[in-house]
DRENDO-1510 file (C-alpha; in Angstrom, 1 decimal, always signed):
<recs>
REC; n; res; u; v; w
REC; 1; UNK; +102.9; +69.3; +99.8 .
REC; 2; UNK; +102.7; +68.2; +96.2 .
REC; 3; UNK; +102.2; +69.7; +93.0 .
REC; 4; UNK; +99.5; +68.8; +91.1 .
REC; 5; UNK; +99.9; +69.3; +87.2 .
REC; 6; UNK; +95.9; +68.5; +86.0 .
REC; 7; UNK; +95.1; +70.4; +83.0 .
REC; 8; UNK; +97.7; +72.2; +80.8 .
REC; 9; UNK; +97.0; +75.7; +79.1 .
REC; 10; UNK; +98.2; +76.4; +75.8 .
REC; 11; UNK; +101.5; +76.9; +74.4 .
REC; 12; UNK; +100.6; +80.3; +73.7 .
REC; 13; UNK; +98.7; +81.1; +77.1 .
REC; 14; UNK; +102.1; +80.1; +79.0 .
REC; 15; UNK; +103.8; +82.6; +77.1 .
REC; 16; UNK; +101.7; +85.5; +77.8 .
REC; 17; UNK; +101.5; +84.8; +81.2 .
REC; 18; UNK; +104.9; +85.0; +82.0 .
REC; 19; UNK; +106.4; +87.6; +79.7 .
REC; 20; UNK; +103.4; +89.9; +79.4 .
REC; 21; UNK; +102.7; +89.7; +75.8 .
REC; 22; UNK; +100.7; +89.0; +73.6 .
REC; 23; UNK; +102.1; +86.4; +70.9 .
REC; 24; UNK; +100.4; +88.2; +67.9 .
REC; 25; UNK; +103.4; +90.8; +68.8 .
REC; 26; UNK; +107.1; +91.0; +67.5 .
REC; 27; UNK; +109.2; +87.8; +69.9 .
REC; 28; UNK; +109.9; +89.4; +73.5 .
REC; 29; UNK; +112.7; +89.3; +74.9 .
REC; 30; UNK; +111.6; +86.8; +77.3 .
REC; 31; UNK; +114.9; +87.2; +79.6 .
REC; 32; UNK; +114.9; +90.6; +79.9 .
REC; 33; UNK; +111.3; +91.0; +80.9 .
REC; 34; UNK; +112.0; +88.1; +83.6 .
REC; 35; UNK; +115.3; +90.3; +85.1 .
REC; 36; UNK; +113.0; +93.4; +85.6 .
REC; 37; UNK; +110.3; +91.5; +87.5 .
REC; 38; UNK; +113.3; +90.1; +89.6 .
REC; 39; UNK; +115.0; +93.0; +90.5 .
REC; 40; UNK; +111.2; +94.5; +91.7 .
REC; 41; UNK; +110.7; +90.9; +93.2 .
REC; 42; UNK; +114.7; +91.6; +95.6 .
REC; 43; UNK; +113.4; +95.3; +96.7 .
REC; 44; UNK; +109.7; +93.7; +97.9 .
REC; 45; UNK; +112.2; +91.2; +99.6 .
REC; 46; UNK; +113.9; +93.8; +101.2 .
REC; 47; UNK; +111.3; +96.1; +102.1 .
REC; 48; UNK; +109.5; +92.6; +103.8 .
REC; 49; UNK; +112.6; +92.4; +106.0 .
REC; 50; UNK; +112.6; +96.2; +107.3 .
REC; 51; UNK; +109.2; +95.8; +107.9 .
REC; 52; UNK; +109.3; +91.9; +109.5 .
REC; 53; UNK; +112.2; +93.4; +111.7 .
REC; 54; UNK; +110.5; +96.4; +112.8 .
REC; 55; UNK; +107.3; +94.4; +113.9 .
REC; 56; UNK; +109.1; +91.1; +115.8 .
REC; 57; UNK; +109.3; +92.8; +119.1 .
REC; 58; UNK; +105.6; +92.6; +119.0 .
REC; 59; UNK; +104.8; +89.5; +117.7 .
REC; 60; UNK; +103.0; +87.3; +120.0 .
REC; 61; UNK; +101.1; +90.2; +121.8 .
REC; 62; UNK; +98.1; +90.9; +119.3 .
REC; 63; UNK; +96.9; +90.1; +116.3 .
REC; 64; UNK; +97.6; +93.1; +114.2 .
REC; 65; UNK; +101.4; +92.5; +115.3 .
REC; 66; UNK; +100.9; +88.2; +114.1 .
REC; 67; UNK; +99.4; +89.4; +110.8 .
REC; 68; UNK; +101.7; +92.3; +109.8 .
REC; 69; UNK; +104.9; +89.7; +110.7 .
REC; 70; UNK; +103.4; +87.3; +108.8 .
REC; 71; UNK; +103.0; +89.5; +105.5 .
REC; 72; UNK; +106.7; +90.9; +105.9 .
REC; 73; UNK; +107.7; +87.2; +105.2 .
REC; 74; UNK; +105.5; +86.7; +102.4 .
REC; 75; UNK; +106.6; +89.9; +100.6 .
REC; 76; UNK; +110.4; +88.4; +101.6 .
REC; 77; UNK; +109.5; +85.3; +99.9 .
REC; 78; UNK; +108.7; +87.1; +96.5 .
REC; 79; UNK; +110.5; +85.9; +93.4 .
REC; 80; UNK; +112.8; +82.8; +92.5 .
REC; 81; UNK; +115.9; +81.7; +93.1 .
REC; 82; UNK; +118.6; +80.6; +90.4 .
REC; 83; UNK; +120.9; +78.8; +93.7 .
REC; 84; UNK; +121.0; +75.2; +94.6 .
REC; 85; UNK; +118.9; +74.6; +97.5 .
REC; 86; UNK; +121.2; +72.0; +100.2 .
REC; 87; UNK; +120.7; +68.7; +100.4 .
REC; 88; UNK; +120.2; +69.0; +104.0 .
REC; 89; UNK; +121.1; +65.1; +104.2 .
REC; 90; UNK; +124.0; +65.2; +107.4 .
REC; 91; UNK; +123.2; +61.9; +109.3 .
REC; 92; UNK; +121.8; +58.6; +108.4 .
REC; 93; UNK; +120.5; +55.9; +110.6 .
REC; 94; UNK; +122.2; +52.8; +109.3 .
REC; 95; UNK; +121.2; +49.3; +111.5 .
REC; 96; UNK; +120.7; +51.1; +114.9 .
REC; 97; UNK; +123.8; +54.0; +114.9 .
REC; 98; UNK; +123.4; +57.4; +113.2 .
REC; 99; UNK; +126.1; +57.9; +110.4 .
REC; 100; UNK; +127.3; +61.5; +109.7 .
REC; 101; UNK; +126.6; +61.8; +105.8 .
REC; 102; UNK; +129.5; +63.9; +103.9 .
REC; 103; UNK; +129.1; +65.7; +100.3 .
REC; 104; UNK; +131.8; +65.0; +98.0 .
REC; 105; UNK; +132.4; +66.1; +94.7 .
REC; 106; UNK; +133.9; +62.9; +92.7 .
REC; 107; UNK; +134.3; +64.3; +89.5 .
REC; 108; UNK; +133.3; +67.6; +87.9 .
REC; 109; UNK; +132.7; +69.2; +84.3 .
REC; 110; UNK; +131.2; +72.8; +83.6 .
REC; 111; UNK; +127.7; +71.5; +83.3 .
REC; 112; UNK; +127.4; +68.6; +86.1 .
REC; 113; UNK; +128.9; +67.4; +89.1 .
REC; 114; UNK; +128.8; +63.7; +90.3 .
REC; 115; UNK; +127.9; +63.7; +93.5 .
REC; 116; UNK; +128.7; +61.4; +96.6 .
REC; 117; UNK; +127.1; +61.0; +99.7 .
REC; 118; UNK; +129.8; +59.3; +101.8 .
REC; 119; UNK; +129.2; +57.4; +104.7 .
REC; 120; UNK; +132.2; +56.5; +107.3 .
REC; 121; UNK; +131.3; +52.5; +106.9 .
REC; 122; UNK; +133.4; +49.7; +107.3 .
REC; 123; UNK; +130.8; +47.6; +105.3 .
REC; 124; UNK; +131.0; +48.3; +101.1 .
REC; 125; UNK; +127.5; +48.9; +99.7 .
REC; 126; UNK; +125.7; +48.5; +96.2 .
REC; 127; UNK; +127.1; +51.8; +94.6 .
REC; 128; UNK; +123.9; +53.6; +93.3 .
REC; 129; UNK; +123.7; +56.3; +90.8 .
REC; 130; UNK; +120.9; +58.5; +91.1 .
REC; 131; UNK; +120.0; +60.2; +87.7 .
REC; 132; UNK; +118.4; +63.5; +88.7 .
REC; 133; UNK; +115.9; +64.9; +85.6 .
REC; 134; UNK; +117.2; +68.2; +84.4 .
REC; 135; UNK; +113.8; +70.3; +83.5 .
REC; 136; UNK; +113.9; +73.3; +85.1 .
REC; 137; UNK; +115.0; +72.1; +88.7 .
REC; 138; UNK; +117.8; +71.4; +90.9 .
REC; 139; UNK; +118.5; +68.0; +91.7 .
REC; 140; UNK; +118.1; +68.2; +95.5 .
REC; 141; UNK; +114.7; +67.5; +94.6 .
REC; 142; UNK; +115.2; +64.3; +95.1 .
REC; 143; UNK; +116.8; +64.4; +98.4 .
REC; 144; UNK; +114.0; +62.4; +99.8 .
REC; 145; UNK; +115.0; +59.4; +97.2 .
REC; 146; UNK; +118.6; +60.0; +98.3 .
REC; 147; UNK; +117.6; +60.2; +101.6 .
REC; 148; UNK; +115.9; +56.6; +101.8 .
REC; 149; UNK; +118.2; +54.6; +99.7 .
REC; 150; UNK; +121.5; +55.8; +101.7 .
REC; 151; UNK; +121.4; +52.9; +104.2 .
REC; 152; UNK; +121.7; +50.6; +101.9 .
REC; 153; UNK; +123.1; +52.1; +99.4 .
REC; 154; UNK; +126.3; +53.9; +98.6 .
REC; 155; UNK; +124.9; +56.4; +96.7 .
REC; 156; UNK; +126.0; +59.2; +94.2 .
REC; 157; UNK; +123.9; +61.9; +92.0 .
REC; 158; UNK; +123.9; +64.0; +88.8 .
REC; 159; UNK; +124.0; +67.3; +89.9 .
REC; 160; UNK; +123.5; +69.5; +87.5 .
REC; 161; UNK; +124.7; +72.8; +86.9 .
REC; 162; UNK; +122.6; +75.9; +85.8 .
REC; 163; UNK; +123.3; +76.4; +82.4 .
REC; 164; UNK; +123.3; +80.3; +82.5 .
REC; 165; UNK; +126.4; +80.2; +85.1 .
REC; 166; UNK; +128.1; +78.4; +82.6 .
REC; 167; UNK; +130.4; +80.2; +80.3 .
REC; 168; UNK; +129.6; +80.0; +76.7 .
REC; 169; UNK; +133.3; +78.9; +75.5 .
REC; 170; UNK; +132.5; +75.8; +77.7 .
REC; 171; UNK; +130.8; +74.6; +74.7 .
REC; 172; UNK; +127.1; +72.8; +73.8 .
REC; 173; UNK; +125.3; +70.6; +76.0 .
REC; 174; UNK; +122.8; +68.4; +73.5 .
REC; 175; UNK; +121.2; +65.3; +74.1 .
REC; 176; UNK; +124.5; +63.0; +73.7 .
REC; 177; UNK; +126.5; +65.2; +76.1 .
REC; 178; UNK; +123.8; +64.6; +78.4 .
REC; 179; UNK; +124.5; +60.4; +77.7 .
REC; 180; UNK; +128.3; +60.9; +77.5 .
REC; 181; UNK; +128.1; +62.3; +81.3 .
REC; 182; UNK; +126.0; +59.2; +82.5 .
REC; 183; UNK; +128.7; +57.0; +80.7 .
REC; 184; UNK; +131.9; +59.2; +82.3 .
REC; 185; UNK; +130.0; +59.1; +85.7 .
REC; 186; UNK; +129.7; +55.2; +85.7 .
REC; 187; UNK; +133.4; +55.0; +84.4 .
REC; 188; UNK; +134.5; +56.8; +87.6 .
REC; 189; UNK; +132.4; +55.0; +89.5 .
REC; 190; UNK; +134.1; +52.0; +88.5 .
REC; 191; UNK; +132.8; +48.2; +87.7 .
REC; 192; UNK; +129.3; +46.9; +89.8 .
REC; 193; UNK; +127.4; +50.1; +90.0 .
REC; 194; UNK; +123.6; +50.3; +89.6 .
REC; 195; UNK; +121.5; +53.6; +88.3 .
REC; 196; UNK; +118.0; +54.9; +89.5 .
REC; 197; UNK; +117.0; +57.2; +87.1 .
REC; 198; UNK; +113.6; +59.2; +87.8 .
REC; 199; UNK; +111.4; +60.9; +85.1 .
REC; 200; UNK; +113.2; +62.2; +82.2 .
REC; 201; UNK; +116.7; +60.6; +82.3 .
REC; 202; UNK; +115.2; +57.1; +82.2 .
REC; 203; UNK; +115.9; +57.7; +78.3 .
REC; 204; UNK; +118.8; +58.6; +78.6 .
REC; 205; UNK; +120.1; +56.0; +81.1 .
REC; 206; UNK; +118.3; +53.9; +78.7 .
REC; 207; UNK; +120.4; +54.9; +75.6 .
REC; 208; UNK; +123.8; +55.0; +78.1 .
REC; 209; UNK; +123.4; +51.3; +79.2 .
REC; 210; UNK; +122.8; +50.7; +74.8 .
REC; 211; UNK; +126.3; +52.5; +74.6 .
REC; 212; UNK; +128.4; +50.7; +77.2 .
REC; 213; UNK; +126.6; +47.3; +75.7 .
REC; 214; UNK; +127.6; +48.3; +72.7 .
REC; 215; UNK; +131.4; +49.3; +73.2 .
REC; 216; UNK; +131.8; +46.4; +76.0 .
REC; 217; UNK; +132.4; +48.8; +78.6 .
REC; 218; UNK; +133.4; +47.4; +81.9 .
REC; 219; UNK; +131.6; +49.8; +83.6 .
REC; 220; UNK; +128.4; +49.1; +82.5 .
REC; 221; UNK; +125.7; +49.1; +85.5 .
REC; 222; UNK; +124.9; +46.1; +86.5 .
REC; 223; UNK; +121.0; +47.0; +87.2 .
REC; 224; UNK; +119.3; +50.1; +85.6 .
REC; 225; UNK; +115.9; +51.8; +87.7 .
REC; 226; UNK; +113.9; +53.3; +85.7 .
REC; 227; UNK; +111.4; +55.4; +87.2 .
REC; 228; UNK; +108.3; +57.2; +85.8 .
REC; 229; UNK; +110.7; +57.6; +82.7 .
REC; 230; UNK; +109.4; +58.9; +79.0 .
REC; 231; UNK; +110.1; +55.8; +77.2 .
REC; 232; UNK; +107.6; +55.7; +74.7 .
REC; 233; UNK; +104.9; +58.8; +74.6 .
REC; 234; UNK; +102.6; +57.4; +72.5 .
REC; 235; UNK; +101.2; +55.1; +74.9 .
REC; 236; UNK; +98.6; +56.6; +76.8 .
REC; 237; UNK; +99.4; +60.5; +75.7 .
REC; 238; UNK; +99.0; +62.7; +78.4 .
REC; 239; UNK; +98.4; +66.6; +78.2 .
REC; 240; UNK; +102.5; +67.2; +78.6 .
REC; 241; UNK; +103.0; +65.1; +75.3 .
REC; 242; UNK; +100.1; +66.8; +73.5 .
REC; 243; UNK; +101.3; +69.7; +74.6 .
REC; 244; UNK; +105.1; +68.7; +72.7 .
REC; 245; UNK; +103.2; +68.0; +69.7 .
REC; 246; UNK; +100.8; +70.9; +69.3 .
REC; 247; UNK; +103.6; +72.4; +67.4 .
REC; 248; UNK; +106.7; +72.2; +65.4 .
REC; 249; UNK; +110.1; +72.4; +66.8 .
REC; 250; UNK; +111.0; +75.7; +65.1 .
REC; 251; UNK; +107.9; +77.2; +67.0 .
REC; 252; UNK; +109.8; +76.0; +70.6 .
REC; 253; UNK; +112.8; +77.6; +69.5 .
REC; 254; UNK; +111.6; +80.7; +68.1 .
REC; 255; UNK; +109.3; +81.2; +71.3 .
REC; 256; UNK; +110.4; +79.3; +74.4 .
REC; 257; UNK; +114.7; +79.7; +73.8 .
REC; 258; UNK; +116.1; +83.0; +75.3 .
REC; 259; UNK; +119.6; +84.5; +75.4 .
REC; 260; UNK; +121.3; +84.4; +78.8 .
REC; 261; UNK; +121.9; +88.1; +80.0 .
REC; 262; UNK; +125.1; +90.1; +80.4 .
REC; 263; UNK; +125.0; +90.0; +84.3 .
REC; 264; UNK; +125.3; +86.1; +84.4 .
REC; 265; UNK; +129.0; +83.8; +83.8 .
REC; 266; UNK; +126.7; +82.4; +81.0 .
REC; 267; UNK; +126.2; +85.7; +79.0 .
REC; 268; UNK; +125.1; +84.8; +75.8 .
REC; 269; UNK; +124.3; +81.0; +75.9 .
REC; 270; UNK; +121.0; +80.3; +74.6 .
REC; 271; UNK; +118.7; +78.3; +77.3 .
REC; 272; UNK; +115.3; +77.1; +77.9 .
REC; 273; UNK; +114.9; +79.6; +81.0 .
REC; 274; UNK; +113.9; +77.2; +84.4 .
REC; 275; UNK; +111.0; +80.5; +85.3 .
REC; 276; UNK; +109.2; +79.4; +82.2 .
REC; 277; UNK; +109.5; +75.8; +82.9 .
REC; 278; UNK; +108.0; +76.8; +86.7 .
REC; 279; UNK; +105.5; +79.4; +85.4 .
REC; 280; UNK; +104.0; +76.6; +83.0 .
REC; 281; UNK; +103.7; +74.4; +85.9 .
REC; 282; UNK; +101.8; +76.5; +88.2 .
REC; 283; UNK; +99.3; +77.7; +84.9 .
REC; 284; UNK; +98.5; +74.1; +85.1 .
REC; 285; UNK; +96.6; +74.7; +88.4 .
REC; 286; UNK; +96.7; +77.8; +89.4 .
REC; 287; UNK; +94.0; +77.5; +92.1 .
REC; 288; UNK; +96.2; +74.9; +93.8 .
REC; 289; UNK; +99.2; +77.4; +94.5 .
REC; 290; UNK; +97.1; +80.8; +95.3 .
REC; 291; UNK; +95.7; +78.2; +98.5 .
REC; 292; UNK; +98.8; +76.9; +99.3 .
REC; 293; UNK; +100.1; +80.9; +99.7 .
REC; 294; UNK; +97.0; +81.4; +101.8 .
REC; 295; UNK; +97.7; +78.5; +103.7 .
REC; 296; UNK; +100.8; +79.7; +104.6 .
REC; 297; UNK; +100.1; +83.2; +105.4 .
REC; 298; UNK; +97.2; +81.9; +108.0 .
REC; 299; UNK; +99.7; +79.4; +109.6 .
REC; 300; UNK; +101.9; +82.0; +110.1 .
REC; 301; UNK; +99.4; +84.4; +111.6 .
REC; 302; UNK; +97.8; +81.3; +114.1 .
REC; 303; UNK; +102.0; +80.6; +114.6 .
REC; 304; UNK; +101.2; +77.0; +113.2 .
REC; 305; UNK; +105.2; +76.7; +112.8 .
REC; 306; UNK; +105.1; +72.9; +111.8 .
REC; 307; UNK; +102.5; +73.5; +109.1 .
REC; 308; UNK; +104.1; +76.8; +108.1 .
REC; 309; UNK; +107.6; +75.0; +107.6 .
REC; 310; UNK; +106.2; +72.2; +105.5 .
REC; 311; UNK; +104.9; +74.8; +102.7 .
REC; 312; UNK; +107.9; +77.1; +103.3 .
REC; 313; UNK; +110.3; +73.9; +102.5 .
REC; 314; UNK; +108.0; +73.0; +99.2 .
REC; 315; UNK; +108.0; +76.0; +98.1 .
REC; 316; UNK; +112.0; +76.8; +98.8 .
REC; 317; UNK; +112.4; +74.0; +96.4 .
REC; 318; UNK; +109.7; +74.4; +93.4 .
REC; 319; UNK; +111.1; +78.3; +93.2 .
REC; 320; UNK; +114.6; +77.2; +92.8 .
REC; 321; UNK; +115.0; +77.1; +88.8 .
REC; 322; UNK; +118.3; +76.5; +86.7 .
REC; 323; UNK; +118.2; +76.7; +82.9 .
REC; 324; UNK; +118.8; +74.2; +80.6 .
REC; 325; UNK; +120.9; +74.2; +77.6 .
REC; 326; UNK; +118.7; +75.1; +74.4 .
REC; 327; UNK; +120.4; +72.4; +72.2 .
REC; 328; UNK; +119.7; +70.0; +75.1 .
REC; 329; UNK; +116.4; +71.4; +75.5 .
REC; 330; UNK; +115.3; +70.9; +71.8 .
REC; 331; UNK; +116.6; +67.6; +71.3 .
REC; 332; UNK; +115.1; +65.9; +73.8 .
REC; 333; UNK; +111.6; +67.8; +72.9 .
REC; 334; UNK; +112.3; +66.2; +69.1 .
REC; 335; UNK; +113.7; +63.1; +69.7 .
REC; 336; UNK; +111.8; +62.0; +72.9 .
REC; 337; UNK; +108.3; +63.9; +72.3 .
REC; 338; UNK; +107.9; +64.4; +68.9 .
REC; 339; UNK; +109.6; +61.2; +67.0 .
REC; 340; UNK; +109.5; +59.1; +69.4 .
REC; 341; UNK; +113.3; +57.8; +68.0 .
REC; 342; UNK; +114.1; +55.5; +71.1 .
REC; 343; UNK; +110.4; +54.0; +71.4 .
REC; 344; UNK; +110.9; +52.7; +67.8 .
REC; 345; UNK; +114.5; +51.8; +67.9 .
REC; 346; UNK; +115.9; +54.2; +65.8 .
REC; 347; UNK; +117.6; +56.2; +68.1 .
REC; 348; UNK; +121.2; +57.2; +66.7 .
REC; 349; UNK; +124.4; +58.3; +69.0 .
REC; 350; UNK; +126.9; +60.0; +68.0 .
REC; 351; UNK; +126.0; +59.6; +64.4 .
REC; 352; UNK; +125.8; +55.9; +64.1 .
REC; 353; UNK; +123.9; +53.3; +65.1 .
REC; 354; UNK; +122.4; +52.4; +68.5 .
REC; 355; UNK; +120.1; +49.2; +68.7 .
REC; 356; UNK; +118.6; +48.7; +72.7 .
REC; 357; UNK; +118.5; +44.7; +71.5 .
REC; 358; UNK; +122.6; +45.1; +72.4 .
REC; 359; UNK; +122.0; +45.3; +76.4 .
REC; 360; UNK; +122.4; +41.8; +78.1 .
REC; 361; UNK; +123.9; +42.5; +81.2 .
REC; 362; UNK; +122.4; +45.2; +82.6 .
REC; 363; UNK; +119.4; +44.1; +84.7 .
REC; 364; UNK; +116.4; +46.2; +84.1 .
REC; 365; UNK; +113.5; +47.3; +86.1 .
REC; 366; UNK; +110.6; +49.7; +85.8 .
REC; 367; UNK; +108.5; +51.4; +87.9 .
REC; 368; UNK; +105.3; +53.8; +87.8 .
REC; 369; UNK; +102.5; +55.2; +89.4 .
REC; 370; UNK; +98.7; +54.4; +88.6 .
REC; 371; UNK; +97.3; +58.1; +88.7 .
REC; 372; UNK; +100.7; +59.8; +87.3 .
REC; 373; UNK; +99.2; +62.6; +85.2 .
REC; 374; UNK; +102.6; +63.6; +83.2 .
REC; 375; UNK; +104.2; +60.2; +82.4 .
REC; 376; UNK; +101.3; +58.1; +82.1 .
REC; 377; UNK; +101.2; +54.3; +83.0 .
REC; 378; UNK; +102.8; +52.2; +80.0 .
REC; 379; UNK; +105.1; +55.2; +78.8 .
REC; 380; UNK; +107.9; +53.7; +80.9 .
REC; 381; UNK; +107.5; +49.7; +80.9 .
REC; 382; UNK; +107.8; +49.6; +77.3 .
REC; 383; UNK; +111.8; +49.8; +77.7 .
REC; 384; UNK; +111.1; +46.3; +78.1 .
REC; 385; UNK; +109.6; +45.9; +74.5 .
REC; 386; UNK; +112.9; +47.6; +73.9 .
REC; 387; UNK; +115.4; +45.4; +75.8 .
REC; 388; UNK; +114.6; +42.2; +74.4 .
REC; 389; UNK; +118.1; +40.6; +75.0 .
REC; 390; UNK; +117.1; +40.5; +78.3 .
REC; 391; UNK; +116.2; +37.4; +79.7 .
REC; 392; UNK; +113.2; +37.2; +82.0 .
REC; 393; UNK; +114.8; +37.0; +85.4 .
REC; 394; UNK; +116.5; +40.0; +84.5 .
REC; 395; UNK; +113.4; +42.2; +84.1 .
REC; 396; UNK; +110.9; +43.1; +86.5 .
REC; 397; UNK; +108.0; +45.8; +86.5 .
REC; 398; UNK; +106.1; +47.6; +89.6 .
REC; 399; UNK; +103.2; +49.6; +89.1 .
REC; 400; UNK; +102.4; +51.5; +92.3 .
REC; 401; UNK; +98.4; +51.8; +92.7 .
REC; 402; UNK; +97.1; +55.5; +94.3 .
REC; 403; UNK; +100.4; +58.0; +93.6 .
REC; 404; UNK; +100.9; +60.4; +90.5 .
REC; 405; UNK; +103.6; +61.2; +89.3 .
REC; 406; UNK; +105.9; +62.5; +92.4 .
REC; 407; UNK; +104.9; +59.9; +94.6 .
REC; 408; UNK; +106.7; +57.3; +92.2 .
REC; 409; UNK; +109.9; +58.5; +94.1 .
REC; 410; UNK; +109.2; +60.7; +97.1 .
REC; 411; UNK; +107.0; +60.4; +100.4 .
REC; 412; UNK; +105.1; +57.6; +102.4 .
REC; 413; UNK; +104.5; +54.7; +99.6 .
REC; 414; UNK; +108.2; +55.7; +98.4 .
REC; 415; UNK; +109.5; +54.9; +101.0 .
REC; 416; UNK; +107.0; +51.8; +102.7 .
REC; 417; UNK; +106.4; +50.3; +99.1 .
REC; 418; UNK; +108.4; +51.3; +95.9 .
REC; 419; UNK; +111.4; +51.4; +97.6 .
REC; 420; UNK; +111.9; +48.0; +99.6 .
REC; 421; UNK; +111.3; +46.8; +95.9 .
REC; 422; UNK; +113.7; +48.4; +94.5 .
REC; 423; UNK; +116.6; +47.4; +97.3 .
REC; 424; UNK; +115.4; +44.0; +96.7 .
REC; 425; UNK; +116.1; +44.4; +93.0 .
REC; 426; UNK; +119.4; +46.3; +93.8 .
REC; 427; UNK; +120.6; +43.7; +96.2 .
REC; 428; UNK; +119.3; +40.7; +93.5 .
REC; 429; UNK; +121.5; +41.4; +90.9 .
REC; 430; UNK; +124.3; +43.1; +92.9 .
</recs>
């Protein structure tokens, strides 16, 4: 189960909807409406779990039993969750053996961890570096991509920390800390690496292979993946970059930026909160999520377990949130969707000067879907308008006909038709 983002309410409709008020009034204090409606969301979780317990030793016999079990777990599903769901990943079939899969930590700062999934293998692998999109979810949403490039792929990810467990003397995370991570993670990869970047980051794997061009850096990827990526918004807008230009920056910060609370490690860090980020989704389509609910409450009731896992798991994942960094936040809103700085080459790091002409050695590929609805077809194979060192056998583009945006990356043509074309392209330049 998918979400489906197909027509976007207003800047000002998102915010009343999830903080109560009405934007005519003074700014609310978007954080502390959100911590009253969790602590009512955990006492509705535990009331559902007196009540499921109190009704299992009847379940099976009745229906008033089936459908009284079934709302006790709905009520103990109420609310989010600011913890990193598991990967789950703990075997992988590689040729015809199954090889246990271990998490390591490689290297770790206070706002991201790179990850490895090592496998006990004589053979060495294409090292892969997954770039997980930080907007308002956990990268284990991409354990499906993980999942199908691990047999051929040694692979690591960006997992990113939520920014309100972060403690505010660990210091800013903007746009170029964002790069300067990509950059450190490659580095400790070492030399030969390759990056698959999905959604958002393809800009900023973009700008990190410009970087290591740039400074000759040994460590520089040898191919870059970049999937359903933001490159250049002004091809094709869709209603998430009208949306980022219906206003001005100041009006994002003034109304969408809230000050972490005392309870959390990242007490007074300003964020963009992840529950806004999820409650603008769902106001895309709301009709879409009340059925899925209903769905799930039926299965339950007509104990359709298969059917009631496969929402439960969706929905374990879209209602685990972390908050981003405001200054991260803000930047990328300006420089990606608003002035469109890399799409025109202008793009600065650091404070000087960053031309995408310097990358040469980095093989480049793009990838997108026909029907994707938030980065819209063009958006991402214009990198190649920006990489025009490249030479042509270095540069290749897929466009995947009948998937939106998700399925550029996860489920059946993922893994049957996107994917053997990006091993191939992996395994070409490796």
């Amino acid at each position: 189960m998918q979400p489906m983002e197909a027509s976007l309410p207003s800047p000002d409709a998102v915010i009343a909807r999830v903080t109560g008020r009405s934007r005519t009034s003074n700014r609310p204090m978007i954080y502390d409406a959100f911590e009253m409606q969790s602590d009512l969301a955990r006492q509705t979780r535990a009331w559902g779990r007196v009540l499921h317990d109190a009704v299992s030793p009847w379940v099976g016999y009745g229906e008033p039993a089936n459908w009284w079990s079934a709302g006790a777990r709905m009520m103990m599903r109420a609310g989010l969750t600011f913890a990193r769901p598991p990967y789950g990943i703990e075997t992988v079939t590689v040729g015809n053996r199954e090889v246990p899969v271990a998490e390591e930590p490689v290297l770790s700062t206070p706002f991201g961890t790179l990850l490895r999934f090592r496998k006990d293998l004589q053979t060495e692998q294409p090292k892969v570096l997954v770039v997980a999109p930080l907007s308002g979810h956990f990268a284990t949403l991409l354990r499906g991509t993980v999942r199908t490039l691990l047999p051929d792929h040694d692979v690591y990810i960006t997992d990113w920390h939520n920014a309100r467990d972060v403690p505010l003397d660990a210091g800013r995370f903007g746009f170029d800390d964002y790069v300067d991570h990509l950059v450190q993670f490659l580095e400790t990869m070492g030399e030969g690496s390759h990056v698959v970047a999905v959604c958002q980051p393809a800009v900023q794997t973009l700008v990190a292979a410009a970087v290591m061009a740039q400074t000759r850096n040994a460590a520089a990827p040898r191919s870059m993946t970049l999937m359903a990526g933001p490159v250049d918004c002004r091809i094709n807008p869709t209603g998430v970059n009208k949306l980022a230009t219906s206003k001005p920056i100041e009006w994002f910060e003034k109304n969408l930026i809230a000050t972490v609370p005392g309870r959390h490690k990242g007490a007074g860090r300003r964020v963009y909160p992840g529950f806004m980020q999820v409650s603008a989704f769902m106001s895309m389509n709301p009709k879409r999520h009340v059925q899925g609910h209903a769905d799930l409450f039926w299965h339950m009731v007509n104990g359709e377990t298969d059917k009631a896992d496969a929402i439960e798991s969706f929905y374990d994942e879209y209602f685990a949130v972390l908050d981003l960094a405001a200054e991260f936040y803000l930047e990328t809103v300006k420089t990606v969707f608003q002035d469109y700085t890399l799409a025109k080459n202008e793009l600065t790091y650091r404070g000087g000067e960053l031309d995408m002409r310097a990358v040469r050695r980095t093989a480049l590929m793009t990838v997108e879907g026909e029907r994707d609805d938030i980065c819209a077809v063009g958006q991402t194979m214009a990198a190649h308008d920006l990489c025009t060192s490249l030479p042509p056998h270095m540069r290749t583009h897929h466009l995947q006909a009948g998937v939106g945006h998700y399925g550029v990356f996860a489920g059946r043509r993922w893994d049957t038709q996107i994917y053997p074309q990006v091993r191939n392209f992996i395994q070409s330049h490796t």
